[in-house]
C-alpha positions as CSV (number, residue, x, y, z in Angstrom):
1,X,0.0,0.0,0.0
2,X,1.5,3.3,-1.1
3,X,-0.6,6.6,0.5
4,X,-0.6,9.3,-1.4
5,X,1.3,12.5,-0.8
6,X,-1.8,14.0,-0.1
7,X,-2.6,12.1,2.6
8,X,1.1,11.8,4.1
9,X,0.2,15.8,4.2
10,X,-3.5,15.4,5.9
11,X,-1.2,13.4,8.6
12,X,1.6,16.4,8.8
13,X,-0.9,18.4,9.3
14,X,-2.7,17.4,11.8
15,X,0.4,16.2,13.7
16,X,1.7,20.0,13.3
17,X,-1.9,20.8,14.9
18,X,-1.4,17.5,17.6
19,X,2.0,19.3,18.8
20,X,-0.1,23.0,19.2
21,X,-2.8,21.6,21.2
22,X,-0.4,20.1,24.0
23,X,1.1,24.4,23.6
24,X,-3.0,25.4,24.1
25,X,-2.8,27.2,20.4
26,X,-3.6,26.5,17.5
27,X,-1.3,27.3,14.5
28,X,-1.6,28.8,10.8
29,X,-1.3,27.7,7.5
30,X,1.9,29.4,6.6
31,X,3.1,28.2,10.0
32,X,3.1,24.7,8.7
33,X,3.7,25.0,5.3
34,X,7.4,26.6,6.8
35,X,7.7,24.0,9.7
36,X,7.8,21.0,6.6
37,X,9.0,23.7,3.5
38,X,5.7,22.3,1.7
39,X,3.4,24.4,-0.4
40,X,1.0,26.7,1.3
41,X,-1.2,26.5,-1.6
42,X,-1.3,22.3,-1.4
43,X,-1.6,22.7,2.8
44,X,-4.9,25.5,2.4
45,X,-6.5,22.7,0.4
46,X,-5.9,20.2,2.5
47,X,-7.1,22.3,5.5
48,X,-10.2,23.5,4.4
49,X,-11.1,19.6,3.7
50,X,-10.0,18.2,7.3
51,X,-12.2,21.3,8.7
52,X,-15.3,20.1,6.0
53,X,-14.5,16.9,7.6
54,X,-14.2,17.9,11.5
55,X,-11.2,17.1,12.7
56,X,-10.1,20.6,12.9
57,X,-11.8,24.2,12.8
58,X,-10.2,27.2,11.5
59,X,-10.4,30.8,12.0
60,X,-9.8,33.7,9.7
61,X,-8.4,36.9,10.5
62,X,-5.3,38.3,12.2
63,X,-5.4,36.0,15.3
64,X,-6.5,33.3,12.7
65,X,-5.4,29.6,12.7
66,X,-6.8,25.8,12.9
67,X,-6.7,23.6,15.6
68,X,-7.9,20.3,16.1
69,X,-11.6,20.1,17.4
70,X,-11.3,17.0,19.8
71,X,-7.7,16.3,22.1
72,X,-5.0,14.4,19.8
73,X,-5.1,11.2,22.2
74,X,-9.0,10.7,20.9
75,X,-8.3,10.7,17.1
76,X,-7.6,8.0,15.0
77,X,-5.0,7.8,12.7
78,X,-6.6,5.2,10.6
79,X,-9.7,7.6,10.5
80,X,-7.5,10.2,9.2
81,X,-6.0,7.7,6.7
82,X,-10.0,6.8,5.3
83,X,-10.9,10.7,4.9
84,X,-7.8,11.6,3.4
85,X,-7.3,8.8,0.6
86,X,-9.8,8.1,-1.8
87,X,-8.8,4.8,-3.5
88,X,-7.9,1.4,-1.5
89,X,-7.6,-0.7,-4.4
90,X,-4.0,-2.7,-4.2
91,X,-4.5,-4.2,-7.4
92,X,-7.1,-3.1,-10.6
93,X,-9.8,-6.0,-9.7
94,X,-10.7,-4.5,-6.5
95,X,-11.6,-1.1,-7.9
96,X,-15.4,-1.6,-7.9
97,X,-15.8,1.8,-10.0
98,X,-14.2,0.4,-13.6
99,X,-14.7,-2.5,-15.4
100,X,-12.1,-4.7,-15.1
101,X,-11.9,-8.2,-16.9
102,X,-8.9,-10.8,-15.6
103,X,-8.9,-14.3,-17.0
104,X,-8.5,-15.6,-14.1
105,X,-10.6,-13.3,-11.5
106,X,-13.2,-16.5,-10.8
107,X,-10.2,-18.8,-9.5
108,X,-8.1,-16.4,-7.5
109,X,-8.1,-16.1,-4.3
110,X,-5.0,-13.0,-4.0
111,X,-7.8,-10.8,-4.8
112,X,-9.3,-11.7,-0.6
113,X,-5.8,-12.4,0.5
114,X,-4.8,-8.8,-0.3
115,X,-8.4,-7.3,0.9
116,X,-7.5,-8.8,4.1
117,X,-3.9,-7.4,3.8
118,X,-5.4,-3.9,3.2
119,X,-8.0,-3.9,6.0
120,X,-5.0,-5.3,8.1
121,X,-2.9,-2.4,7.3
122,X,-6.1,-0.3,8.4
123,X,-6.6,-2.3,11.4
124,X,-3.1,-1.2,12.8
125,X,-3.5,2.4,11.8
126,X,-6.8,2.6,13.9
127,X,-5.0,1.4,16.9
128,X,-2.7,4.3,16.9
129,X,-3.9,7.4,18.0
130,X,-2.7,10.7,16.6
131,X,-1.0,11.4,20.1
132,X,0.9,8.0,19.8
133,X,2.1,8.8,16.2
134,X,4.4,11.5,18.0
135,X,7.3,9.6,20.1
136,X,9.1,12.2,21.1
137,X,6.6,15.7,21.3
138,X,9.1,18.2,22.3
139,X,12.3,17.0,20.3
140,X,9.0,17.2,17.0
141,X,8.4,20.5,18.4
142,X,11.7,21.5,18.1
143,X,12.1,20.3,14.9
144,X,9.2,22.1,13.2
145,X,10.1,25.1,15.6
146,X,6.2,25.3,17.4
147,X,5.3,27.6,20.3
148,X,8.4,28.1,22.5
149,X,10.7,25.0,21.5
150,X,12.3,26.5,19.2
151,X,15.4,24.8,19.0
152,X,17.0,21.6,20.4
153,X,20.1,19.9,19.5
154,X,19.3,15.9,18.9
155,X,22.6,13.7,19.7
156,X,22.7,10.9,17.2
157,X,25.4,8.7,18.2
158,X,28.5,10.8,18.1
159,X,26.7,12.9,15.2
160,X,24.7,16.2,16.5
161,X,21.5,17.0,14.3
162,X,20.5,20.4,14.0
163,X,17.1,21.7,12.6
164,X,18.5,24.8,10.0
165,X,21.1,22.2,8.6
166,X,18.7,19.5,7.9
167,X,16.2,21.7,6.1
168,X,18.9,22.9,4.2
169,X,19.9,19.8,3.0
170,X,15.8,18.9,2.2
171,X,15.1,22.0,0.3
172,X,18.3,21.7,-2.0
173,X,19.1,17.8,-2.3
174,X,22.6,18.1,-1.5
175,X,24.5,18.4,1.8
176,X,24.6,21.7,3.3
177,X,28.2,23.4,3.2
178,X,30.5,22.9,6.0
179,X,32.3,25.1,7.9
180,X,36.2,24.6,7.8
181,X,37.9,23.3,10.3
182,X,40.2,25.0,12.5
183,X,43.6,24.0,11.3
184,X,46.3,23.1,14.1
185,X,48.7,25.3,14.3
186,X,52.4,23.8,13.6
187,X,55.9,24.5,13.9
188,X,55.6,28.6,15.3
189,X,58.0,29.9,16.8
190,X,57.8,32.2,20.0
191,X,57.9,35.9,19.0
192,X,60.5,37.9,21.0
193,X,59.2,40.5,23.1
194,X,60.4,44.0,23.2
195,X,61.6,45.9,25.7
């Protein structure tokens, strides 16, 4: 099962807005759109159908935003998952809205043992709550810079992950530029003083 990018986006979002309820706020649409360098124009569709859909209500204005309706811990992710993609054929025969002829369709059994594979995969996404998708809230808070986290340094091993260099490195596809290193200095000699 491949989900669309629009629905990995319904999830961002509503994670984004997860993160701002545990903060009491809700958050805006350029917010987002900055916190995952996604389009604002792809994020203000996607909004206005979660809102049509009530899992979050929006506000216009200055003092504007979304937020999510009910607390984080008390939505689905699976339910998310249904709204947000539209097609949960695997292969062409289970698409009930074309014709489709296969040879074979009246002796295969793939066709159930993938249905059952789908509603699996749904099974396990209804399990998880939008709360439990976040592991760690404040180190996700500090990467999409909400509220008051704005930055924390992850250790990674003996590697440490920063926030500026990582989007960096996502909005150009190549590794960010180092900084030099501080050569050792070698072989000076002592100045003589005067006086």
């Amino acid at each position: 099962m491949h989900l669309t990018t629009y629905t990995d986006y319904a999830l961002r979002v509503m994670m984004y807005l997860a993160l701002t309820w545990q903060e009491g706020r809700g958050a805006t649409i350029d917010e987002m759109a900055r916190a995952y360098a996604i389009s604002r124009n792809h994020l203000t569709k996607i909004v206005h159908e979660l809102a049509q859909q009530g899992f979050i209500e929006t506000t216009r204005g200055r003092a504007g935003g979304a937020r999510l309706v009910r607390s984080p811990g008390h939505i689905s992710v699976g339910t998310i998952v249904r709204a947000a993609e539209k097609d949960f054929a695997v292969v062409a025969c289970h698409d009930t809205r074309t014709p489709y002829f296969c040879a074979i369709l009246p002796a295969c059994n793939l066709r159930n043992s993938l249905r059952r594979a789908m509603d699996a995969f749904l099974y396990e996404l209804d399990k998880m709550t939008l709360q439990e998708a976040i592991s760690a809230p404040k180190v996700a808070a500090s990467l999409l810079r909400t509220g008051e986290h704005k930055e924390i340094v992850v250790p990674v091993g003996n590697l440490t992950v920063r926030r500026a260099r990582a989007a960096a490195e996502i909005k150009t596809g190549k590794a960010a530029p180092r900084a030099p290193r501080a050569q050792p200095v070698r072989n000076r000699k002592p100045r003589a003083r005067a006086g």
